[in-house]
Each structure stands twice: as C-alpha cells, then as structure tokens.
C-alpha positions in Angstrom: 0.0 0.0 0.0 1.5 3.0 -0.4 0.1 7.1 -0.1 -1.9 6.4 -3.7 -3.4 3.9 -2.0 -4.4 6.0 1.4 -5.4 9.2 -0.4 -7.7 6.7 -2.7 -9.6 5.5 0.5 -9.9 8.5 2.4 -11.3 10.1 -0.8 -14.0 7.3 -1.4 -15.1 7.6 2.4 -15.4 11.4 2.3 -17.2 11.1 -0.6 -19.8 8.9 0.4 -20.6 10.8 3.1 -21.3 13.9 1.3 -23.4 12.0 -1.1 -25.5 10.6 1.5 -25.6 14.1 3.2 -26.4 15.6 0.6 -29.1 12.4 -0.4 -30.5 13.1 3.2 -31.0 16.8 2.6 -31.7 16.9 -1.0 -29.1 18.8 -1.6 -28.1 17.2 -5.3 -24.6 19.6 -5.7 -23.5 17.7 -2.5 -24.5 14.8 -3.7 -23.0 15.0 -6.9 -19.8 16.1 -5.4 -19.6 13.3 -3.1 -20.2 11.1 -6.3 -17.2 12.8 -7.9 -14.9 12.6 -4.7 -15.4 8.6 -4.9 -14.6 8.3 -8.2 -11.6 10.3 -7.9 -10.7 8.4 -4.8 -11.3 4.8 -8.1 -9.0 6.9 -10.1 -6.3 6.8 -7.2 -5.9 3.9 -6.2 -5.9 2.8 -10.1 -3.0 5.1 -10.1 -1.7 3.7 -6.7 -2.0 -0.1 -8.0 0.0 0.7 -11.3 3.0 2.3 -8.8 3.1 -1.0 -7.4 3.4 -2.9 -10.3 5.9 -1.1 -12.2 8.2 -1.3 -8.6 7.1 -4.8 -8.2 8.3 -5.2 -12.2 11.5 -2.8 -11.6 12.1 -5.3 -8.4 11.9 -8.4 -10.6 14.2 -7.8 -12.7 17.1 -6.1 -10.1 16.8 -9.3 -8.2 16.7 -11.8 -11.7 19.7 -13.9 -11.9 22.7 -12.7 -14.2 23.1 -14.5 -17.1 26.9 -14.5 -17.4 
C-alpha cells in the first residue's frame, strides 16, 4: 500500500458521506460532489495499484539472476 493507495480510501469515504448528506437533505450539488470525490478516490488507487506494479516489475528484474 502506499500514499496512492491511502489518499484513494480516504477520498471514497469522504465522498460517500457527502453524497449521503447531501441524499438526506436533497441537496443534489453535495451529492453530486460526493459522487465525484469517490470516483476520484477509483482513479487513485488505479494510479496507486499501477505504482506497485511497475516497482514490483522494476524489483523483478534487479533481483533476476545474471546471465553471465
């Protein structure tokens, strides 16, 4: 896991509570936001799980057997 990862998380929570806040009070721009805070929370930890694979790939190969 690493701050990707953490930033994704807190994102999605926030945003679910605004949408249900704003669900509750019928405020839709709330709503909508807290929509858009979750998905950009998705888009994070996308971004967070491609980090780890290209270290996890960089790793691989630094720790492959030589060939010589």
């Amino acid at each position: 896991m690493n701050e990707q990862h953490v930033k994704g998380a807190a994102d999605k929570v926030a945003g679910k509570i605004k949408e249900v806040a704003g669900h509750v009070t019928g405020n839709k721009k709330l709503e909508t936001e807290g929509k858009v805070d979750q998905v950009k929370g998705a888009v994070r930890n996308l971004a967070g799980d491609a980090k780890d694979a290209g270290k996890e790939a960089i790793d691989s190969v630094k720790n492959a057997p030589s060939r010589h």
